[in-house]
C-alpha positions in Angstrom: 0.0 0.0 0.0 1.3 3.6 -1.4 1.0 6.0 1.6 0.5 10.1 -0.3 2.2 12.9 1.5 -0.2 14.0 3.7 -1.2 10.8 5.2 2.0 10.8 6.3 2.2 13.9 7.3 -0.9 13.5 9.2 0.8 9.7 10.9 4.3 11.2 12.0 1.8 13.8 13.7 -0.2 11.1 15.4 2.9 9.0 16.4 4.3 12.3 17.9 1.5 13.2 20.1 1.3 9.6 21.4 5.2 10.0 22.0 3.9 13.2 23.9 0.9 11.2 26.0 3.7 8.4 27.0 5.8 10.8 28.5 3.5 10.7 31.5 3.6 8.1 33.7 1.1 6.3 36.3 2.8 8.4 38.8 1.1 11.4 38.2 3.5 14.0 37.7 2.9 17.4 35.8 5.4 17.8 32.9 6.6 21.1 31.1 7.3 21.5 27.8 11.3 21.2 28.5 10.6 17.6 30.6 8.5 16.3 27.9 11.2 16.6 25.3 14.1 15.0 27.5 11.1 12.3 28.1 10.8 12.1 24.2 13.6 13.4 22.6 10.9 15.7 20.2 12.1 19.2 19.1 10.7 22.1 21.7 8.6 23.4 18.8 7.0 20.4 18.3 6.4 19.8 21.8 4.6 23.2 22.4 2.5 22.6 19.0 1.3 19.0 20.4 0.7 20.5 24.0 -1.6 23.1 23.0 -3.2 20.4 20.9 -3.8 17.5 23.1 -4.7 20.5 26.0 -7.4 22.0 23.4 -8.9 18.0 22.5 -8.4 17.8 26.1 -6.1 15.0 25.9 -3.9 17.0 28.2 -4.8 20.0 30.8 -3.1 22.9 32.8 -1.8 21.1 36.5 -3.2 23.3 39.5 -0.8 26.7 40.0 1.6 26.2 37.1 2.4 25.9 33.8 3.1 22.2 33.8 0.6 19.9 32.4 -1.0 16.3 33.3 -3.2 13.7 31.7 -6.4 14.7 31.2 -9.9 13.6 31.0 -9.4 12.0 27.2 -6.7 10.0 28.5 -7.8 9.1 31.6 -10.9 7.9 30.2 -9.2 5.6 27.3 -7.2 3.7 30.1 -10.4 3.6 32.2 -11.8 2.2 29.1 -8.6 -0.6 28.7 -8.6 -1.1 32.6 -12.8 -2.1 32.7 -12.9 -4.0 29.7 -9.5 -6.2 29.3 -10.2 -9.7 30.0 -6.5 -10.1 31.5 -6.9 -7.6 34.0 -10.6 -8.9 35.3 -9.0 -12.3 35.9 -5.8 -11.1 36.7 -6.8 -8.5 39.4 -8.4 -10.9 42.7 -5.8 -13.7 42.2 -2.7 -10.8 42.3 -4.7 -9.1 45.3 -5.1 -11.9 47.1 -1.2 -12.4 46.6 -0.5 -9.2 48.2 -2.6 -9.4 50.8 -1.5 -12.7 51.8 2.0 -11.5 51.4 2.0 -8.1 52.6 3.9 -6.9 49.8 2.6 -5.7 46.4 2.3 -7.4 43.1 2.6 -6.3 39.8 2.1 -7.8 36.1 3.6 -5.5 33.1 4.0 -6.1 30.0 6.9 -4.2 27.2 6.9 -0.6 26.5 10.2 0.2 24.3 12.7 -0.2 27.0 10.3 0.2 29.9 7.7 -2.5 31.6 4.1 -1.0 31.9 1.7 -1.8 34.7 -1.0 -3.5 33.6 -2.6 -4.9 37.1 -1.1 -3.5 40.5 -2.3 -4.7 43.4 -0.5 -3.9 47.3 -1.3 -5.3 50.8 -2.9 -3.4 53.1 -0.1 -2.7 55.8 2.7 -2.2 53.5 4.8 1.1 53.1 3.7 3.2 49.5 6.1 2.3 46.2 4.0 5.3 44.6 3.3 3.0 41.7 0.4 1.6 39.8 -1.2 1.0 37.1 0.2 2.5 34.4 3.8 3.0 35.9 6.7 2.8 33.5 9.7 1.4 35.4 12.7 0.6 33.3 13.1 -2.8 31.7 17.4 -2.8 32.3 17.6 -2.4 36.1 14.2 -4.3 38.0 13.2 -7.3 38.9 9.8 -7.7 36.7 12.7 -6.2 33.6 14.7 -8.2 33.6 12.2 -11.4 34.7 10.7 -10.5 30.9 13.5 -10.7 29.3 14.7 -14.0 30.6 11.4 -15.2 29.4 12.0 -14.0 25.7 14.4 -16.5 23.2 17.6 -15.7 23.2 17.6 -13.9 20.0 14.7 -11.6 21.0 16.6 -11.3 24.1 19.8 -10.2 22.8 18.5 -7.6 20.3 16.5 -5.8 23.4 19.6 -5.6 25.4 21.7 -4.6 22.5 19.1 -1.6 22.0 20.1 -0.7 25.5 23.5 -0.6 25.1 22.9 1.6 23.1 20.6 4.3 24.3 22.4 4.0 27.7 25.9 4.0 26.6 29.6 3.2 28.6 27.2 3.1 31.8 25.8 -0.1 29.9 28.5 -2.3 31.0 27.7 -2.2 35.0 24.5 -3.0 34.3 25.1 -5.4 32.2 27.0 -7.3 34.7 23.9 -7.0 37.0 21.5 -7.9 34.1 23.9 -11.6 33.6 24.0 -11.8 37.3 20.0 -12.1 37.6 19.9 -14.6 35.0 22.1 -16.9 36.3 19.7 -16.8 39.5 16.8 -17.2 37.2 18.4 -19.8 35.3 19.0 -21.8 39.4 15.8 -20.5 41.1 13.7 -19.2 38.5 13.4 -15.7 39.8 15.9 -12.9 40.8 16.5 -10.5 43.5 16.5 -6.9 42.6 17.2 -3.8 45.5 17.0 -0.6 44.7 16.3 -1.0 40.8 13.9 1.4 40.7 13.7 3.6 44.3 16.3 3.5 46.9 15.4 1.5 50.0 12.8 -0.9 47.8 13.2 -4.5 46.2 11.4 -6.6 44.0 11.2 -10.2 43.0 10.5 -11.1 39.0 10.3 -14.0 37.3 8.6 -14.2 33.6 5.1 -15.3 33.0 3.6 -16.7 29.7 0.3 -15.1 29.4 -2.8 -16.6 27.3 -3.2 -19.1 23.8 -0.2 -17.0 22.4 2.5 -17.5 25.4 2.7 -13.9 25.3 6.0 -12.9 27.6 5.1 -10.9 30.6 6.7 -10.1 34.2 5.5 -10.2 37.6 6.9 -9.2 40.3 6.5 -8.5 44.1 8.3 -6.0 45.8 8.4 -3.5 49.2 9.9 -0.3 50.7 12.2 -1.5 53.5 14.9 0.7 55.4 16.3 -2.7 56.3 15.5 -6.4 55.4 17.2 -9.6 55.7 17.3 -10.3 51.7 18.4 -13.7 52.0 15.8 -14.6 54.4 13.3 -12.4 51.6 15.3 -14.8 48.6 14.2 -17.6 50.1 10.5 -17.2 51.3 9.4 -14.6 48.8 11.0 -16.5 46.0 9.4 -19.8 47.0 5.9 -18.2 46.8 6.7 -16.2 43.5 7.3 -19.6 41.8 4.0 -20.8 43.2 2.0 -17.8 41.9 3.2 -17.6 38.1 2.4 -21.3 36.9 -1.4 -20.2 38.9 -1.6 -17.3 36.7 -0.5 -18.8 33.9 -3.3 -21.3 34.6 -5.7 -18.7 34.5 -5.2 -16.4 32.0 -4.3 -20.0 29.4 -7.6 -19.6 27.2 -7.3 -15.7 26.8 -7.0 -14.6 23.1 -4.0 -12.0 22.3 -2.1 -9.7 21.4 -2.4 -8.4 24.4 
């Protein structure tokens, strides 16, 4: 199929402004016009013609006492949409919460966004200490547990070429966390699962492990995880770890006759 000038005028435009909406994480924080294109690498003038845009279509919207700007309505309302009508997540949703609860911890399923892992289904005990995450959070793929549990799931080949794309967009710092990457797959490849502290925020860990989702064996991670200020983590390896194992196949179990792509 031929594809005339202005249709692909008008994509590039399209595939900008959702470069623009992915800048904001579940996190809820108000973005300028300067964070959104270090988020998205976009020129400034093409950020400030996409703002106004999405703000007008009210994709976006002014946050309270500034200039920054956060997800509005439109957006809210298509993840609302996602979130009440995705069979995965109506399944997913009780078995994960009653995971947390039981462990105290919270539990997490996410599937691949470029080099990050979106939330899909978050679900947290009721006495455990805030990760300020949820659904929707973008945590990156390279340096946590429920990462780097995806990518030991993938083949090697798939594998490879996602860690070679980080190499690249992360440069000499690469090679440390390389190291770290190799080091939780050799615990994968003896446990199953991996360890990860402070991956994400200081003073948190999380357990991942891959997860093969639906007809398709769609590749997914799951994780659980906490904010500690101190923890015995080989006491954590070995209890948390055992019950990790448990939960995936259970999932897996349940989400088997569920049609993708996901």
């Amino acid at each position: 199929m031929t594809i005339d000038h202005d249709s692909a005028d008008a994509l590039l435009t399209v595939s900008r402004g959702l470069q623009v909406l992915r800048a904001f994480r579940g996190e809820r924080t108000p973005l300028s016009n300067t964070e959104i294109v270090a988020r998205t690498g976009l020129p400034k003038s093409t950020v400030s013609r996409l703002t106004t845009t999405l703000m007008f279509s009210g994709f976006l919207q002014h946050a309270s006492g500034g200039r920054q700007f956060e997800l509005g309505t439109g957006a809210l309302g298509i993840g609302q949409a996602f979130l009440e009508s995705s069979p995965l997540v109506q399944r997913a949703q009780p078995f994960m919460q009653a995971l947390a609860d039981r462990l105290n911890l919270s539990v997490a399923l996410a599937m691949p966004d470029q080099l990050e892992m979106l939330y899909i289904t978050y679900c947290s005990g009721r006495n455990i200490a805030t990760l300020r995450l949820g659904v929707g959070s973008m945590l990156p793929m390279a340096t946590t547990a429920i990462g780097r549990g995806y990518l030991w799931g993938l083949p090697v080949q798939e594998r490879e070429a996602l860690i070679a794309r980080m190499a690249q967009h992360m440069g000499p710092g690469f090679v440390k966390v390389r190291a770290d990457i190799d080091a939780s797959f050799a615990e994968m490849a003896d446990s199953g699962c991996c360890l990860v502290v402070g991956g994400y925020q200081r003073d948190t860990y999380g357990i991942g492990c891959p997860v093969r989702v639906g007809r398709q064996r769609t590749v997914m991670g799951l994780n659980c995880g906490a904010a500690v200020l101190d923890a015995d983590f080989e006491k954590v390896r070995s209890t948390m770890s055992k019950a990790l194992m448990e939960a995936a196949p259970e999932l897996e179990y349940l989400l088997q006759d569920l049609e993708g792509p996901f």
